[in-house]
C-alpha positions as CSV (number, residue, x, y, z in Angstrom):
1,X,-69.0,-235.1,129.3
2,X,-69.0,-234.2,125.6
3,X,-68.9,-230.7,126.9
4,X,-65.1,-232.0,128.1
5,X,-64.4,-233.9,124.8
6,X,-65.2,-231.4,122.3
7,X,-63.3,-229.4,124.4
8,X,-60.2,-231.6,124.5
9,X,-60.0,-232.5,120.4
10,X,-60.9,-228.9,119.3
11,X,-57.2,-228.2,119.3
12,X,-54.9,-229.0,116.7
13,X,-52.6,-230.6,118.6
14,X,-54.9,-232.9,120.2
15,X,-56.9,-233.4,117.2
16,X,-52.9,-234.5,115.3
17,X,-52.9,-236.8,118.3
18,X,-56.3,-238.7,118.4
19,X,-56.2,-239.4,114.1
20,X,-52.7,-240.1,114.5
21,X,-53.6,-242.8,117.2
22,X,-56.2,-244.0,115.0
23,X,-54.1,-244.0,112.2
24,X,-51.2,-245.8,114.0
25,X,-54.0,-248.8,114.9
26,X,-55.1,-248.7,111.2
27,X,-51.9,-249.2,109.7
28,X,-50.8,-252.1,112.6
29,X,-53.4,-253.8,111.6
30,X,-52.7,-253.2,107.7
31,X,-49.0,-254.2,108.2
32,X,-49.6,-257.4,110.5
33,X,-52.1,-258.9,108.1
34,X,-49.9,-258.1,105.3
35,X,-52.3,-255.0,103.5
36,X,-49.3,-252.6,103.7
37,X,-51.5,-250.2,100.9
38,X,-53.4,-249.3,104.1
39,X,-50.3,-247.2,105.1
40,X,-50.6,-244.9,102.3
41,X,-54.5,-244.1,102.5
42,X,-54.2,-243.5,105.9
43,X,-51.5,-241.3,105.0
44,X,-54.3,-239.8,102.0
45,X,-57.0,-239.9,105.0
46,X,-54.8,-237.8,107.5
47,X,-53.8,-235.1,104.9
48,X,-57.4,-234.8,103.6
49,X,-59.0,-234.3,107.2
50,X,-56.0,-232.1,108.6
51,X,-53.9,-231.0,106.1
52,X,-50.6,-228.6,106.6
53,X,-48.3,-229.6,109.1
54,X,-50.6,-231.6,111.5
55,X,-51.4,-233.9,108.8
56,X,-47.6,-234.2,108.0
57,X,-46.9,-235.0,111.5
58,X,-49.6,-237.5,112.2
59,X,-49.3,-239.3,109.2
60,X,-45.4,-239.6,109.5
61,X,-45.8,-240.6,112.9
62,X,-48.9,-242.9,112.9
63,X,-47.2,-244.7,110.2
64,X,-44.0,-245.5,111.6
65,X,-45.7,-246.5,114.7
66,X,-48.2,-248.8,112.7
67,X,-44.8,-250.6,111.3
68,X,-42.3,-250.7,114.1
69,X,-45.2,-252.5,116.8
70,X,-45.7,-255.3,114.8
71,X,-42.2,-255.7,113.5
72,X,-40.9,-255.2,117.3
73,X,-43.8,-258.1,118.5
74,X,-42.7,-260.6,116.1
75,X,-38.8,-259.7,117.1
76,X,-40.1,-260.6,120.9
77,X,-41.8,-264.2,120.0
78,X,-39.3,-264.7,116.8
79,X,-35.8,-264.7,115.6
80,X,-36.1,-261.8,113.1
81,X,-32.4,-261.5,112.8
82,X,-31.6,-264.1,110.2
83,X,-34.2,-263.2,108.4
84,X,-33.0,-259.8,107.9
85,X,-29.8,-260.6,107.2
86,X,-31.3,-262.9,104.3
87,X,-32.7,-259.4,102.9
88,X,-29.6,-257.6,103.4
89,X,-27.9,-260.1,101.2
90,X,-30.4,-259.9,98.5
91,X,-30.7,-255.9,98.5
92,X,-26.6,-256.0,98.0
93,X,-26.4,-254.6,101.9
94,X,-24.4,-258.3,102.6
95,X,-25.5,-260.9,104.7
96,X,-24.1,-259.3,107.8
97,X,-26.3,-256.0,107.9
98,X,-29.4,-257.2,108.9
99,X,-29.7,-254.7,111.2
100,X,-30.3,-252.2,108.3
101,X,-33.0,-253.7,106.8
102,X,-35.2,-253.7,110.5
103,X,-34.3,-250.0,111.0
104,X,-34.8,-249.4,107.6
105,X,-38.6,-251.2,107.6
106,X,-40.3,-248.8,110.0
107,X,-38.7,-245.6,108.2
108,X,-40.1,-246.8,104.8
109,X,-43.7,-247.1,106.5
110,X,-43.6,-243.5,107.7
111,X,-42.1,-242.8,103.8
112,X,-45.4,-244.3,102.5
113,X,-47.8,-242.4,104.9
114,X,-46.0,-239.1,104.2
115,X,-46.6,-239.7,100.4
116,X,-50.4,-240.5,101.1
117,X,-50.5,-237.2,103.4
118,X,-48.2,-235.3,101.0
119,X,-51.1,-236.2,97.7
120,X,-53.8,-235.6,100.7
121,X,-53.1,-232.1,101.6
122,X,-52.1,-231.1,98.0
123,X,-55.7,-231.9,97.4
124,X,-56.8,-230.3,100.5
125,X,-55.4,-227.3,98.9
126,X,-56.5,-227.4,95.5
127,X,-60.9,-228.0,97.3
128,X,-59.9,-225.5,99.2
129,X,-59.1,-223.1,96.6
130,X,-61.3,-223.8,94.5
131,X,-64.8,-223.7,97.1
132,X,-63.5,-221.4,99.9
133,X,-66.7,-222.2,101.6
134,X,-64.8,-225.8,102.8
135,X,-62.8,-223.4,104.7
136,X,-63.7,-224.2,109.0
137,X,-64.5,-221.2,110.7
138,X,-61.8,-219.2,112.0
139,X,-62.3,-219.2,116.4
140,X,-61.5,-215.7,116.0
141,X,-64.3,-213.6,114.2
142,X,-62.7,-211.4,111.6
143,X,-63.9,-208.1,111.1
144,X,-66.2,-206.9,108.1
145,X,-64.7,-204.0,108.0
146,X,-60.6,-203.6,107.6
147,X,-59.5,-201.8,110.7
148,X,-57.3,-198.5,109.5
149,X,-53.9,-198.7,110.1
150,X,-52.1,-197.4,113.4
151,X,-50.6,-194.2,113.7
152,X,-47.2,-193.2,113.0
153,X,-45.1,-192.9,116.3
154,X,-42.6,-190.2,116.1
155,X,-39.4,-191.7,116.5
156,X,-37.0,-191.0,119.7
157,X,-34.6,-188.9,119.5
158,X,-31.1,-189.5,118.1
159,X,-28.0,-189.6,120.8
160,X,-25.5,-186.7,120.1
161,X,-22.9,-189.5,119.4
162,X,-24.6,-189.8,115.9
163,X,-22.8,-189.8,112.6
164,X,-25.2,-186.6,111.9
165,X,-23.6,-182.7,112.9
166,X,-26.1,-181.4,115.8
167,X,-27.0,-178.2,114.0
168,X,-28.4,-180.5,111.0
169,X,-32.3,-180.3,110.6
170,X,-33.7,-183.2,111.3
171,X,-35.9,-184.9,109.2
172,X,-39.3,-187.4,110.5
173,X,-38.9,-189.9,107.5
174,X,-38.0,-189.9,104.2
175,X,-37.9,-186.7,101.8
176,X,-41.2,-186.0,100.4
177,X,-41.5,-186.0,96.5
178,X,-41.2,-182.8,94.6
179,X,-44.7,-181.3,94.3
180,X,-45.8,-180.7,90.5
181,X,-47.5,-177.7,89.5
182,X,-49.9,-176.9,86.9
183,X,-51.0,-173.8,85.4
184,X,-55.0,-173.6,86.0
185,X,-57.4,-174.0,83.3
186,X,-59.7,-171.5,81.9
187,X,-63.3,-172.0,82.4
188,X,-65.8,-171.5,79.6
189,X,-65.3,-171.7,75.6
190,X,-62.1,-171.5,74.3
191,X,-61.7,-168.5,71.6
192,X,-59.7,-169.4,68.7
193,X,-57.3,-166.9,67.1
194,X,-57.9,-165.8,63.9
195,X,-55.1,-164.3,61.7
């Protein structure tokens, strides 16, 4: 059975998906007992552990998914609406645009989380640069020794509808540089002249 698991979160994207989960039940919690700060540690949390992209992703998600659940159960057993439009009158939106302010709630939750994973990763960065033995093992094992470059394949041949005449020479690659010459030295002592 842990065979199966390991095997199952050792990808990215399924390792994005099981912190973002447990991200997303963080921050509900957070934002249903009122501790919105959780939204941007978990945001810090999810940038730390997967950094890049992934921890972009998760954290946006997670967090807009921690805000919208509780605000969408508390629009199920209450009247929300008046109460947004309250808001929307004190932010300047008027009292008629409550609808803003609930669309507008979960969007600011994923805002938070991507600043936590924004200062997460950027710190990710900065430990990994500075001990590159943080650094997971690569799956694929690099080799110790640089493999050599691979050979030049001639190119095909040119149509005869080419700007070029036919009897032209035709030439592999670019002209090589003008070779230098130098006279050769004389071994052994010098003589000086005398006059």
């Amino acid at each position: 059975m842990n065979a199966v698991r390991n095997a199952v979160v050792s990808t990215p994207r399924a390792r994005s998906i099981v912190a973002g989960a447990a991200g997303a039940v963080v921050v509900w919690i957070g934002a249903g007992t009122g501790v919105w700060q959780l939204t941007p540690v978990v945001g810090l949390a999810l940038g730390l552990g997967l950094g890049g992209r992934e921890g972009f992703g998760a954290a946006a998600v997670s967090s807009f998914a921690g805000w919208a659940i509780p605000l969408a159960i508390r629009a199920l057993s209450l009247s929300i609406g008046p109460t947004a439009a309250v808001v929307g009158g004190i932010l300047g939106l008027g009292a008629h645009n409550g609808t803003v302010v609930i669309v507008a709630t979960p969007i600011l939750g994923a805002l938070l989380g991507l600043a936590g994973a924004w200062i997460g990763t950027a710190a990710r960065g900065m430990a990994l640069a500075v001990y590159p033995g943080l650094r997971p093992a690569s799956p694929v094992p690099t080799p110790l020794v640089p493999t050599p470059p691979a050979p030049r394949q001639p190119s095909p041949s040119r149509s005869t509808s080419s700007a070029l005449p036919s009897d032209s020479p035709r030439r592999p690659g670019p002209p090589a540089p003008a070779q230098r010459t130098y006279p050769a030295r004389r071994s052994g002592p010098s003589k000086k002249r005398k006059k």
